[in-house]
Backbone of each chain as ProteinMPNN parsed JSONL, in Angstrom:
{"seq_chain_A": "XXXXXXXXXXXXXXXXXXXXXXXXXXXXXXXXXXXXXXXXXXXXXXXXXXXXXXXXXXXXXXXXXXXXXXXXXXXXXXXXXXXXXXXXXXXXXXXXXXXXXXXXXXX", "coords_chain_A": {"N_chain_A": [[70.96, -13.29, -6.047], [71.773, -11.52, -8.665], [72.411, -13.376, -10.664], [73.924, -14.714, -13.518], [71.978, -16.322, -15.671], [71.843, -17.637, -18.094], [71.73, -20.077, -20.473], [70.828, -22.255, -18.425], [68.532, -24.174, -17.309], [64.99, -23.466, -16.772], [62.38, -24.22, -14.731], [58.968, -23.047, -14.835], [56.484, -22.757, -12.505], [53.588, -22.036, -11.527], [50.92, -21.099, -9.721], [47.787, -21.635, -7.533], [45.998, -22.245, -4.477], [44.073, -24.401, -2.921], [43.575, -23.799, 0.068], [43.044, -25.125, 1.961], [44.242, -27.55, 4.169], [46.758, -26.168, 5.495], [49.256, -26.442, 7.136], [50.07, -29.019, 7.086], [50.574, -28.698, 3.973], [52.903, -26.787, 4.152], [54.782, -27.98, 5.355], [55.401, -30.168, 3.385], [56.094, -28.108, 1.388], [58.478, -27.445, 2.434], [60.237, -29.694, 2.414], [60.528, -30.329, 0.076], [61.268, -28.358, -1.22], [64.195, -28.839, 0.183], [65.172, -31.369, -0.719], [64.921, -30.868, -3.437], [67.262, -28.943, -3.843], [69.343, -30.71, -2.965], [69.58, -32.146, -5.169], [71.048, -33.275, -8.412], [72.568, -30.847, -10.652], [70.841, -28.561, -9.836], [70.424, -25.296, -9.559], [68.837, -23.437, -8.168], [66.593, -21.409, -6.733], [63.343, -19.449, -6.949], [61.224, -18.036, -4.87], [57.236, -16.426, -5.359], [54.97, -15.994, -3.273], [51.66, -15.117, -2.628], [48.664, -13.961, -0.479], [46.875, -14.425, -0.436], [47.03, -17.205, -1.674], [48.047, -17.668, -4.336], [50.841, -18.41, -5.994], [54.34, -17.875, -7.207], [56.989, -19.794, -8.337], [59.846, -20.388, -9.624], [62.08, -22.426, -10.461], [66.046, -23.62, -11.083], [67.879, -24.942, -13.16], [70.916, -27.238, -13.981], [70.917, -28.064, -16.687], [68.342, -29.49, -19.124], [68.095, -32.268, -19.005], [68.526, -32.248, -16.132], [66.349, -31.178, -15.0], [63.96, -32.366, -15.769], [64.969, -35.216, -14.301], [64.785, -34.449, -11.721], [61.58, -33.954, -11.97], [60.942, -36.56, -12.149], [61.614, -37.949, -9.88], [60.997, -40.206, -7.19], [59.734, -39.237, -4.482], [59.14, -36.549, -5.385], [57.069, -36.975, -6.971], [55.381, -38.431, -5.746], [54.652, -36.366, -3.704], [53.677, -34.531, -5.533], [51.381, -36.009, -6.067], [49.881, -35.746, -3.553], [49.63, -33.214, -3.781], [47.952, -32.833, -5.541], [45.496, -33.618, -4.593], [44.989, -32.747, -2.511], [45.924, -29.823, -2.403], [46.137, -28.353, -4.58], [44.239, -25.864, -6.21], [44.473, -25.209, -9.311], [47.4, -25.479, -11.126], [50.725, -24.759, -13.578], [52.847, -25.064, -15.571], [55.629, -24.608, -16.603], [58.413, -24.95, -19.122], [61.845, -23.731, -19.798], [64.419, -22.711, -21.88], [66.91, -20.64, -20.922], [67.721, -17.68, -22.303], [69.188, -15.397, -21.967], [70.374, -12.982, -19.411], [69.635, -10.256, -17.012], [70.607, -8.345, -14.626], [69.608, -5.556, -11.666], [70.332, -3.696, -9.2], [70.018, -1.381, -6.615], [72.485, 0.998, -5.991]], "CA_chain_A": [[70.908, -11.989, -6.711], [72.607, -10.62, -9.644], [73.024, -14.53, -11.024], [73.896, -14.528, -14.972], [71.544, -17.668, -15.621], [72.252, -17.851, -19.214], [72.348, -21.271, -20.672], [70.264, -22.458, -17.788], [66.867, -24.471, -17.914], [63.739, -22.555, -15.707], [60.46, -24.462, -14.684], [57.711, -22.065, -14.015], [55.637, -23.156, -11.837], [52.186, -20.712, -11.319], [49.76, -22.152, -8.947], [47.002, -21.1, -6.592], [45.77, -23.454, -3.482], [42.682, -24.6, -2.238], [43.699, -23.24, 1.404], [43.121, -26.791, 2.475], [45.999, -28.098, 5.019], [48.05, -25.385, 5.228], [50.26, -27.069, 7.942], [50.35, -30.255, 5.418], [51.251, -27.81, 2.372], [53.92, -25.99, 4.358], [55.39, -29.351, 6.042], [55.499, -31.24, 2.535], [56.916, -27.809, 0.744], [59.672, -27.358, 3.212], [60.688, -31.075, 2.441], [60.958, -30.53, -1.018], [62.308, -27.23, -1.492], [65.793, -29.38, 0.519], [64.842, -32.252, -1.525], [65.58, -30.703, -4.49], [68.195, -28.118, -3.077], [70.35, -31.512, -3.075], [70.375, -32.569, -6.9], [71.678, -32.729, -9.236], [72.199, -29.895, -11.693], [70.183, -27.935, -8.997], [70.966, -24.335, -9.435], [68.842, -22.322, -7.365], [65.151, -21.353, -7.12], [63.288, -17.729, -6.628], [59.672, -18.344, -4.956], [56.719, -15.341, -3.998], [53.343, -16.299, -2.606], [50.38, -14.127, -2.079], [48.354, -13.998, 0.536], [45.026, -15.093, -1.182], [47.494, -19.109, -1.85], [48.649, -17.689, -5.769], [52.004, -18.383, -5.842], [55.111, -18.009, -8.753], [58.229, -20.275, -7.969], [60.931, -20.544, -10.472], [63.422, -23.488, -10.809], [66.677, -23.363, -11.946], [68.843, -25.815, -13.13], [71.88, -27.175, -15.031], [70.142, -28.301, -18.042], [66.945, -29.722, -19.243], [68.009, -33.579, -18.31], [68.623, -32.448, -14.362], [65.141, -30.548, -14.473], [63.516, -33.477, -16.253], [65.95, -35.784, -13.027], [63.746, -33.632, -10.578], [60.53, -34.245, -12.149], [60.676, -37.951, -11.984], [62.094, -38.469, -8.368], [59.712, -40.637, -6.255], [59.186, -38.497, -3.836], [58.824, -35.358, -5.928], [55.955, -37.077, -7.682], [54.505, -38.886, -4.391], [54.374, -34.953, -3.139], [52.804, -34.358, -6.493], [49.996, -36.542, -6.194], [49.114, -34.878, -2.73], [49.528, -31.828, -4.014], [46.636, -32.343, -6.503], [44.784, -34.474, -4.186], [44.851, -31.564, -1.455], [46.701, -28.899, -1.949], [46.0, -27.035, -5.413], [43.196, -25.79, -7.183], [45.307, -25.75, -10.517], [48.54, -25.219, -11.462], [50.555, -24.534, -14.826], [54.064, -25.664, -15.656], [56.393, -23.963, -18.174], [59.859, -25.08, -18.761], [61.945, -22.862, -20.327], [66.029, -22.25, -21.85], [67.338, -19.3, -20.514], [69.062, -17.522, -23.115], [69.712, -13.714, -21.513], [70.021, -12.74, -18.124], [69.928, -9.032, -16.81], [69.854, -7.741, -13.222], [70.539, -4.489, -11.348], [70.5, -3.087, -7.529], [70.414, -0.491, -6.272], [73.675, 1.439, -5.662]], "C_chain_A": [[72.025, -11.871, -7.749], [73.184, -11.369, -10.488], [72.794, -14.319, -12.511], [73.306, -16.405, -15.499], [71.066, -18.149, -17.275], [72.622, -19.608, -19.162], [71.375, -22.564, -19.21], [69.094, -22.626, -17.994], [65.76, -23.977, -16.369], [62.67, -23.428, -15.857], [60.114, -23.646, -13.537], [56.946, -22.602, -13.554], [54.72, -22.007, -10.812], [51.44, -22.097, -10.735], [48.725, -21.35, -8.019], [46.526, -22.64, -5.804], [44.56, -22.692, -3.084], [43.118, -24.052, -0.832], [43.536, -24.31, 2.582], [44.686, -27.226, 3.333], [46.946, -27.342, 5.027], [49.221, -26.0, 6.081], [51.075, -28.117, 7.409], [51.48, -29.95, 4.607], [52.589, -27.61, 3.024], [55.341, -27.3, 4.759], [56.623, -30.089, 4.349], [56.64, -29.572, 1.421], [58.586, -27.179, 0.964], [60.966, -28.594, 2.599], [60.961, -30.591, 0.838], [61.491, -29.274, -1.8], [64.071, -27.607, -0.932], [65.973, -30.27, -0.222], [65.766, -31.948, -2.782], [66.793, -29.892, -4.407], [69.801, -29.29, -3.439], [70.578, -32.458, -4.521], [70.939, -32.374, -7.611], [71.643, -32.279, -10.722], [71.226, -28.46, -11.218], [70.895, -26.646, -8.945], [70.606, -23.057, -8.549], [67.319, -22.213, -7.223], [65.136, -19.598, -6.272], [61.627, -17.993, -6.735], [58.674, -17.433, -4.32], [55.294, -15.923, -3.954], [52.802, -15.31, -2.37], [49.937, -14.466, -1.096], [47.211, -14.62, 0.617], [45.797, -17.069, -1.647], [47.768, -18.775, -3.51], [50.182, -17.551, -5.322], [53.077, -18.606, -7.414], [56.504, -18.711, -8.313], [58.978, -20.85, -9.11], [62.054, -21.941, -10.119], [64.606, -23.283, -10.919], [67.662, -24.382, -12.458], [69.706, -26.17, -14.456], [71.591, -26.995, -16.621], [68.813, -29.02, -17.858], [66.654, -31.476, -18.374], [67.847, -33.294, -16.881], [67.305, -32.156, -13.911], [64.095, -31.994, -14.115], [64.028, -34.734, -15.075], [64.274, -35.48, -11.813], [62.216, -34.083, -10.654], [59.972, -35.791, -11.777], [60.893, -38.664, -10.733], [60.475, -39.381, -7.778], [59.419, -39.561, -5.551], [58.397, -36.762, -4.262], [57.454, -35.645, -6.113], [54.632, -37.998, -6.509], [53.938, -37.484, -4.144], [53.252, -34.454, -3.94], [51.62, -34.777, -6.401], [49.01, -35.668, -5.036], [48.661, -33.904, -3.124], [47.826, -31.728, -5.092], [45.534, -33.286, -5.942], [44.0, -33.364, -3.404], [44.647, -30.269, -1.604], [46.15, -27.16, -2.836], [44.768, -27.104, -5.776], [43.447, -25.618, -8.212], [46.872, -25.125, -10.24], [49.502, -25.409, -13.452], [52.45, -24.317, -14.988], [54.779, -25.275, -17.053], [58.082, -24.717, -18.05], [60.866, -24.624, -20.355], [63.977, -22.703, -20.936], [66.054, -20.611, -21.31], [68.167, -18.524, -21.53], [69.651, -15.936, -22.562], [69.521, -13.688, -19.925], [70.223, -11.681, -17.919], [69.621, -8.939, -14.74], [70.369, -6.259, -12.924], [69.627, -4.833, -9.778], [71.015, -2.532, -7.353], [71.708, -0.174, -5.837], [73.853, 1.7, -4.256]], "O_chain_A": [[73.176, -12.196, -7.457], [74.131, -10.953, -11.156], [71.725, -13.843, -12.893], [74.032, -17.39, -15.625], [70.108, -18.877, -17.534], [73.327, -20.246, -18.38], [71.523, -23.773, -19.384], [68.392, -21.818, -18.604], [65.977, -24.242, -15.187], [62.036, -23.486, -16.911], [60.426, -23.469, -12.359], [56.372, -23.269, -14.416], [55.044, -21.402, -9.791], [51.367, -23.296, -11.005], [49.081, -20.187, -7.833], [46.626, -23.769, -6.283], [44.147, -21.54, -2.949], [42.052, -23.438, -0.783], [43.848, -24.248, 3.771], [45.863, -27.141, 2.982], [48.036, -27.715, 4.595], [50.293, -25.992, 5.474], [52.298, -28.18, 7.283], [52.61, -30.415, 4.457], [53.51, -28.241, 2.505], [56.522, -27.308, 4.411], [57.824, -30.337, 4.236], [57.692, -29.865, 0.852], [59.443, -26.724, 0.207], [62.17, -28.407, 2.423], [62.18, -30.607, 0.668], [62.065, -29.327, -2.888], [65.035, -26.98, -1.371], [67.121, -30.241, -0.667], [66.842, -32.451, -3.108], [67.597, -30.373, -5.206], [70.88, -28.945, -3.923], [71.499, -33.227, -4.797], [71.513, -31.289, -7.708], [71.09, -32.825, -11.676], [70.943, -27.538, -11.983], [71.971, -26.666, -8.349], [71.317, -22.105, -8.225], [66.751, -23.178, -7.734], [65.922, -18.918, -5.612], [60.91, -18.118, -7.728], [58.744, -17.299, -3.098], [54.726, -16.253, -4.995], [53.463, -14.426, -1.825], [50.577, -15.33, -0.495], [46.689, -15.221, 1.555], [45.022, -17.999, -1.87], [47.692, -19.829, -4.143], [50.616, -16.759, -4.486], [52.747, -19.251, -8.409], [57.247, -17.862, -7.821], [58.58, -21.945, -9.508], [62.776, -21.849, -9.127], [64.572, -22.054, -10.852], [68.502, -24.492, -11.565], [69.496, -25.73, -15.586], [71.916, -26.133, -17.437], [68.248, -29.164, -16.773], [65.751, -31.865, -17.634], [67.055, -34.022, -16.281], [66.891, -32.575, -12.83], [63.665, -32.49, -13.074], [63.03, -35.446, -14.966], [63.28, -36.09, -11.419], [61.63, -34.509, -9.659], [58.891, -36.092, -11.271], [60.45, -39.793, -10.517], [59.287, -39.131, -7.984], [58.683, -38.781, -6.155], [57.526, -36.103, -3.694], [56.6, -34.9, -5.633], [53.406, -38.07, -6.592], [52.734, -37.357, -4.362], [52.184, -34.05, -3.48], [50.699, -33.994, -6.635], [47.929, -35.123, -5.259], [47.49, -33.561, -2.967], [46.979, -30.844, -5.226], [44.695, -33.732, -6.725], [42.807, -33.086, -3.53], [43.692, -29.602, -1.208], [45.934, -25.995, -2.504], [44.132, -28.158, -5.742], [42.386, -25.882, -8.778], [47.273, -24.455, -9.288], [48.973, -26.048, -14.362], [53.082, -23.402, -14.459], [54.501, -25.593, -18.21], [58.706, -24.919, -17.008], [60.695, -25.007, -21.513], [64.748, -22.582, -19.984], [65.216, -19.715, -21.41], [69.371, -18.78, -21.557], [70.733, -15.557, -23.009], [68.635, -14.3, -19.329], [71.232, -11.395, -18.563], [68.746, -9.354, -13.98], [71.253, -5.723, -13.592], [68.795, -5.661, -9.406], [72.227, -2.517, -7.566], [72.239, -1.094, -5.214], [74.933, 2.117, -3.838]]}, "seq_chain_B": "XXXXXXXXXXXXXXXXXXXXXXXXXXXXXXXXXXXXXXXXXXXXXXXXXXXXXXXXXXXXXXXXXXXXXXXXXXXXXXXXXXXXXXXXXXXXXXXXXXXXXXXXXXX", "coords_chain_B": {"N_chain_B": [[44.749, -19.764, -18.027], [45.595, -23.039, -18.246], [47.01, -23.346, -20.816], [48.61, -23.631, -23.814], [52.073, -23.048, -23.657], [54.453, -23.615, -25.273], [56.877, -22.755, -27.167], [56.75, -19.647, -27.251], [57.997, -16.842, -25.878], [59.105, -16.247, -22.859], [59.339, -13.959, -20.366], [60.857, -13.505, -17.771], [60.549, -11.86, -14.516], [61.727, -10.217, -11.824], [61.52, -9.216, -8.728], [62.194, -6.875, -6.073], [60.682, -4.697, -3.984], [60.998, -1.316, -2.706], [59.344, -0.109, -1.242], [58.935, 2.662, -1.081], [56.682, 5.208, -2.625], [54.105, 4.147, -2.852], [51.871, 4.436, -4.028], [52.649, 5.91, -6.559], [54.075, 3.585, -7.887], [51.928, 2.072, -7.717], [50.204, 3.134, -9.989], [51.921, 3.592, -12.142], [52.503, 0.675, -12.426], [49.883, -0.302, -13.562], [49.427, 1.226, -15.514], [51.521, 0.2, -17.311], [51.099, -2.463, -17.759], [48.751, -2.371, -18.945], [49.658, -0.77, -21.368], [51.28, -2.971, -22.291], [49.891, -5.084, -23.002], [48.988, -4.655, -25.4], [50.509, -4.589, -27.146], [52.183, -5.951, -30.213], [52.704, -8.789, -30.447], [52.09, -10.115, -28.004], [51.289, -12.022, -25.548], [50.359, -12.589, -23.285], [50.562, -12.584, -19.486], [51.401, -13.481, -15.865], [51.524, -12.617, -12.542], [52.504, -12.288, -9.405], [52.53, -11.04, -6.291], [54.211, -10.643, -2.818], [53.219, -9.834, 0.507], [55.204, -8.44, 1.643], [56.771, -7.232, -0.597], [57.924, -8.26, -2.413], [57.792, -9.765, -5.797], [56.999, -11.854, -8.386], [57.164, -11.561, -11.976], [55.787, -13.052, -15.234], [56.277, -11.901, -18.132], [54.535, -13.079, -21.091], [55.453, -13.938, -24.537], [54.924, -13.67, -28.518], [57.798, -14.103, -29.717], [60.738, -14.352, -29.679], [61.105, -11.58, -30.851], [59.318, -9.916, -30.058], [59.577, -9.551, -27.541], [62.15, -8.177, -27.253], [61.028, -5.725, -28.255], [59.748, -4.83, -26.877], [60.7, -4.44, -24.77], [62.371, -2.164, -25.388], [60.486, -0.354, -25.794], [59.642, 3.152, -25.977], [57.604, 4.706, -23.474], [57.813, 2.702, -21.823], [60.819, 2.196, -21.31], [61.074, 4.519, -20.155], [59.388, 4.398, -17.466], [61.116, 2.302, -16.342], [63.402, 3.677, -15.729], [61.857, 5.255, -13.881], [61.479, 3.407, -12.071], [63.768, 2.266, -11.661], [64.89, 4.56, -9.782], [63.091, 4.847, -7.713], [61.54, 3.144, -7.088], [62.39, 0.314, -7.301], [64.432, -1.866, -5.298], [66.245, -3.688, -6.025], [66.058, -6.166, -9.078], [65.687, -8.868, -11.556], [65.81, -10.474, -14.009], [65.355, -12.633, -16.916], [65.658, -14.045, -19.846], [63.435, -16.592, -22.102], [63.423, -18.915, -23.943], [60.116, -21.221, -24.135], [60.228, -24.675, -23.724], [58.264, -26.874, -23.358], [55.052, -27.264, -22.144], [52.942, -27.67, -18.837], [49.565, -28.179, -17.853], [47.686, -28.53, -14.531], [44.196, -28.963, -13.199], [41.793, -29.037, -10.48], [39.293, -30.997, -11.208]], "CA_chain_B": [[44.676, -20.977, -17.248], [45.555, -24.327, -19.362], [47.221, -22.775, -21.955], [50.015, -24.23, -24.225], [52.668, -21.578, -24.16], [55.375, -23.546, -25.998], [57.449, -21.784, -28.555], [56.57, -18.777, -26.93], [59.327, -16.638, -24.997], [58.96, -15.848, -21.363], [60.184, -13.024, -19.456], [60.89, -13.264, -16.245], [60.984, -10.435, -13.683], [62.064, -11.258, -10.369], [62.169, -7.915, -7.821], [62.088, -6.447, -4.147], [60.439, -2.777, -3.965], [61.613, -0.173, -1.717], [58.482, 0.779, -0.453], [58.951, 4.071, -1.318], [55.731, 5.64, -3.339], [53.109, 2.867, -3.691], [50.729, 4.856, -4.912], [52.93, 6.174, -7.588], [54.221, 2.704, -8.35], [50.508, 1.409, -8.253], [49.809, 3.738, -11.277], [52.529, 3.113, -13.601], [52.412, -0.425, -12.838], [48.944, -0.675, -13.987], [49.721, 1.456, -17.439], [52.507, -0.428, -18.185], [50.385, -3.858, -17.365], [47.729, -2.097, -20.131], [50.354, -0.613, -22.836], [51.918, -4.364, -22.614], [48.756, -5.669, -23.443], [48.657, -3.682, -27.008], [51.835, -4.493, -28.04], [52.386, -6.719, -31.166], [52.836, -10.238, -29.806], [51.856, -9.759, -26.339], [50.285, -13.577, -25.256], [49.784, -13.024, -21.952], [51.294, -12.355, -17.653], [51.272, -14.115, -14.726], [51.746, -11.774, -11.378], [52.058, -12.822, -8.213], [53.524, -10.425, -5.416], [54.021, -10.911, -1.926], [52.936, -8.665, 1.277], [56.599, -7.65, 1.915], [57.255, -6.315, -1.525], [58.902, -9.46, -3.555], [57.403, -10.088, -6.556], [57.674, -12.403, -9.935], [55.969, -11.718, -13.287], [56.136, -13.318, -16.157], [55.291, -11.784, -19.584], [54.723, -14.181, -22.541], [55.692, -13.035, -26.04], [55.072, -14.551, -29.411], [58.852, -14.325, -30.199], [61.944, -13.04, -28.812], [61.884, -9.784, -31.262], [58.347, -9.428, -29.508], [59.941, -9.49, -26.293], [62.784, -6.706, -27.163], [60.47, -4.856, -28.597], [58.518, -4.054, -25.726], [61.641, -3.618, -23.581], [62.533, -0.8, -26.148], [59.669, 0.718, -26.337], [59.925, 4.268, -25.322], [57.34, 4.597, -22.277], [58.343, 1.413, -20.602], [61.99, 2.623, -20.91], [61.01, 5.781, -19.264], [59.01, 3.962, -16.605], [62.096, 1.476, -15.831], [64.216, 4.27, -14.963], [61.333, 5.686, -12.262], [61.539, 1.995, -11.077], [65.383, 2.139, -10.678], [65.236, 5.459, -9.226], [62.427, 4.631, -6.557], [60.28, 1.374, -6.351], [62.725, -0.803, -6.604], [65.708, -2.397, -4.226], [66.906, -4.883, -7.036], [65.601, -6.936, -9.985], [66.246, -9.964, -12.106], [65.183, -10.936, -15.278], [65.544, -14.075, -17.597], [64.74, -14.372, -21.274], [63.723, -17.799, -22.057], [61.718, -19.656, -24.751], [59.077, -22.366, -23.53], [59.808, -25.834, -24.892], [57.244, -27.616, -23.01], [54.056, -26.981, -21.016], [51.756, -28.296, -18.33], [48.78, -27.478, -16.91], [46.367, -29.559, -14.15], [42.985, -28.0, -12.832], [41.144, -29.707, -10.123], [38.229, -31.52, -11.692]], "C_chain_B": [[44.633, -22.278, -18.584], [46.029, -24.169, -20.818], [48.672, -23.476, -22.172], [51.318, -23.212, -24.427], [54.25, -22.166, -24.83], [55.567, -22.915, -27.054], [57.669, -20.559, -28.075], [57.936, -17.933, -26.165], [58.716, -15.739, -23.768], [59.868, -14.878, -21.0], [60.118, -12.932, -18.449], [61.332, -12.106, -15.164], [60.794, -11.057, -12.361], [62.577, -9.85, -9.238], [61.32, -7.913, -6.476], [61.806, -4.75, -4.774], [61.032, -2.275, -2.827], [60.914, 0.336, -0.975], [57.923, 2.108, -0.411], [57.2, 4.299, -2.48], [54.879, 4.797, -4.142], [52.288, 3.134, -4.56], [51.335, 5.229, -6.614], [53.388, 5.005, -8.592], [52.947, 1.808, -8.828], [50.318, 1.763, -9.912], [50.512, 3.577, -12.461], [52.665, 1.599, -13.488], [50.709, -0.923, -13.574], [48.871, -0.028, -15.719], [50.555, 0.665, -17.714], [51.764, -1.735, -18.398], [49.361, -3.414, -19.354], [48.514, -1.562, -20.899], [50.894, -2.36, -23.242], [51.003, -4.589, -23.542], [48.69, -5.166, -25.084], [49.665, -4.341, -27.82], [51.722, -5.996, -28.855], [53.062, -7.923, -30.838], [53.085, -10.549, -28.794], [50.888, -11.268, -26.649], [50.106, -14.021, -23.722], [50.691, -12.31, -20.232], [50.641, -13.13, -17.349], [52.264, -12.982, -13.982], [51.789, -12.527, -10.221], [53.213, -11.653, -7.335], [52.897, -10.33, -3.983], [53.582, -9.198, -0.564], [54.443, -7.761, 1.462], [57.752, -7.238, 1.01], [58.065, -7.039, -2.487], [57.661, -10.16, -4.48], [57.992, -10.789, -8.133], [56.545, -11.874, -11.118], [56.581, -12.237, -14.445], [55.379, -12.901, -17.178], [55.52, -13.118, -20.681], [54.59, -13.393, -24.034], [55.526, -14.055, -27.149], [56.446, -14.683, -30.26], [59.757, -13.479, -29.538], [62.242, -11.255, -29.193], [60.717, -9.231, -30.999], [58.533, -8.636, -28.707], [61.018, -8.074, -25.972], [62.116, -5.694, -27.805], [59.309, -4.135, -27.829], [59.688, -3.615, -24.943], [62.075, -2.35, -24.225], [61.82, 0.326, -25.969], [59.479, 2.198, -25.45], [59.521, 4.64, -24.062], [57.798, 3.917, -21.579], [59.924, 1.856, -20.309], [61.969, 3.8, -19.704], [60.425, 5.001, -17.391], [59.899, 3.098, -16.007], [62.922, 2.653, -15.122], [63.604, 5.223, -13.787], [61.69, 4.774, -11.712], [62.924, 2.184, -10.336], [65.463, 3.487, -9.713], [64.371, 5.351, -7.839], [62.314, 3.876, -5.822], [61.569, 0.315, -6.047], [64.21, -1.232, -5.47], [66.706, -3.096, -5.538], [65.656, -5.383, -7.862], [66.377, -8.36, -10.481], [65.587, -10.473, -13.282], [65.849, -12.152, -16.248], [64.814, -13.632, -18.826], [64.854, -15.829, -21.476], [62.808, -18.361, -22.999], [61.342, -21.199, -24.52], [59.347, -23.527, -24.485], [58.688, -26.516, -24.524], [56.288, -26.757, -21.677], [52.944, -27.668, -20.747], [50.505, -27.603, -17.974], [47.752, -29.224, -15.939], [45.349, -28.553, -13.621], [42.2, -28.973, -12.077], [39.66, -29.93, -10.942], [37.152, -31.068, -10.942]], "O_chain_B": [[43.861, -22.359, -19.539], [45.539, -24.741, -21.792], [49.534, -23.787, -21.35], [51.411, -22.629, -25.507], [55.171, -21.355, -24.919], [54.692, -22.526, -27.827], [58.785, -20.117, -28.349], [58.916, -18.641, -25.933], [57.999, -14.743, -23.856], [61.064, -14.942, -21.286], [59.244, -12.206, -17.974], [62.456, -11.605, -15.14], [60.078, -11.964, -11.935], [63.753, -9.566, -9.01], [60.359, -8.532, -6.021], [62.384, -4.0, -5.56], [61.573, -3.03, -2.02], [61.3, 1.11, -0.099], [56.882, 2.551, 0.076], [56.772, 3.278, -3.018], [54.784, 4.639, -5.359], [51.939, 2.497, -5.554], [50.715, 4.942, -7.638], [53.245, 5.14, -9.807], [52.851, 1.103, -9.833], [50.29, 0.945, -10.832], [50.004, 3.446, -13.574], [52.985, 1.096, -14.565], [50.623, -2.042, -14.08], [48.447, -0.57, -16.74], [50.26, 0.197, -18.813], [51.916, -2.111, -19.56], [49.399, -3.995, -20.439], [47.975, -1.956, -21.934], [50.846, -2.812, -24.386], [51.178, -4.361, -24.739], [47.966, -5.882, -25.776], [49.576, -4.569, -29.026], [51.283, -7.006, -28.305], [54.269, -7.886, -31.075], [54.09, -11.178, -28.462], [50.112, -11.526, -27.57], [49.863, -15.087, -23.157], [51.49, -11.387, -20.391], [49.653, -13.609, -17.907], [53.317, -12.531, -14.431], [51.01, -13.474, -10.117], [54.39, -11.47, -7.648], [51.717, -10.084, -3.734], [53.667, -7.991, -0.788], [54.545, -6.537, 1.386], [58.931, -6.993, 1.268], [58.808, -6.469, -3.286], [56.79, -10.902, -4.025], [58.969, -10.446, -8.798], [55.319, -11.858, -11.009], [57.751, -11.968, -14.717], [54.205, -13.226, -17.355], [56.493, -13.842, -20.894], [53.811, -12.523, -24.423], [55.888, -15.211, -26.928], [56.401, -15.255, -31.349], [59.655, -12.362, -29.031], [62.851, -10.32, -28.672], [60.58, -8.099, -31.464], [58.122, -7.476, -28.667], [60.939, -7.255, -25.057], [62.748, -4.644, -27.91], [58.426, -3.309, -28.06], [59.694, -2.481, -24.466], [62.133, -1.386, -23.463], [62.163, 1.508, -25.955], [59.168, 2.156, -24.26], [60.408, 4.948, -23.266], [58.298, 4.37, -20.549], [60.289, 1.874, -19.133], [62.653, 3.893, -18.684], [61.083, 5.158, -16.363], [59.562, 2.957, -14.832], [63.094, 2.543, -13.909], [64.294, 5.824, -12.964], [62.332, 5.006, -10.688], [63.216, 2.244, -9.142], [66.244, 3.353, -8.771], [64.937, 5.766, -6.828], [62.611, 3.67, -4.645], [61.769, -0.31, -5.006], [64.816, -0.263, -5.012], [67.881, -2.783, -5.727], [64.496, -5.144, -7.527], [67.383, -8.836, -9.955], [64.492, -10.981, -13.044], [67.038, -12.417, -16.067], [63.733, -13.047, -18.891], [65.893, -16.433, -21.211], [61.585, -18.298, -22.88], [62.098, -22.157, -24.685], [58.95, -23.57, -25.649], [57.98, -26.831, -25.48], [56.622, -26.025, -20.745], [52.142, -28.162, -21.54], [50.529, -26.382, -17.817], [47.384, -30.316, -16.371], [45.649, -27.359, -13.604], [41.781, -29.894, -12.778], [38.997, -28.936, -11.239], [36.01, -31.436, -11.218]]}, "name": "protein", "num_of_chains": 2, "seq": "XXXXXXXXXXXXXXXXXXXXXXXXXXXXXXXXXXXXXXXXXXXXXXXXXXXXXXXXXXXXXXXXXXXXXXXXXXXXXXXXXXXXXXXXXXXXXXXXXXXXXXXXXXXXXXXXXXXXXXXXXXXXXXXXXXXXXXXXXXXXXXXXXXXXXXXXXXXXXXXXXXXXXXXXXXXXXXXXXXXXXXXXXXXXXXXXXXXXXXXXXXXXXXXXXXXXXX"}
């Protein structure tokens, strides 16, 4: 909360799931939500799911090389393949500079 | 769905509601959803919000003086400060412009 993420590179990642393996899905996105948690340039992530399998999970990281780091990992992209083997029915990948950040909460 | 949204600038909204007056939050979130839509280099949302009141959206703008020019704009100002005063708990927002984008779509 309340992180000034200025200067900071964001992949968007919008998706909806086939509903297929949820035990699978949840298993494999456990693993790679620590996965990446431990890289580097790894700044943070901010992820909400529906209830219908649309989901919006944010990235955050140092710069564009650490994102770009992330993307290429074996295992990221092993996960990947499942993921579009199984998991999704599409998905849609933005990656983004951060140049402003605002937050508030409540008093 | 499958859309190239480089160049473009993303806004990210990143909040927890309060619970407080769904119905009233239903209603101005659905005008504000349809004044967006009007506005002079409006290219799009993505929504996704969860059962227990955490939600992301992202608007897409065709330029950053798109992007402050909707946060300006007089209703939506007015409607931000019901938000802070009711709906929400906290927020978070990001300005960011798209250098690259994916999309896959099961075949």
């Amino acid at each position: 909360m309340a992180e000034d993420r200025s200067g900071q590179t964001a992949v968007m990642f919008i998706s909806e799931r086939t509903g297929d393996d949820p035990e699978g899905y949840a298993v494999a996105a456990a693993a790679m939500d620590a996965l990446a948690a431990e890289q580097p340039g790894y700044r943070g992530v901010d992820h909400v799911g529906s209830a219908e399998g649309q989901a919006i999970t944010i990235s955050y990281w140092a710069d564009e090389a650490s994102a770009v780091a992330w993307r290429k990992h074996p295992e990221h992209a092993e996960t990947r393949e499942m993921g579009r083997g199984r998991w999704y029915r599409w998905y849609m990948l933005h990656v983004a500079e951060i140049g402003r950040s605002y937050s508030w909460a409540r008093p």
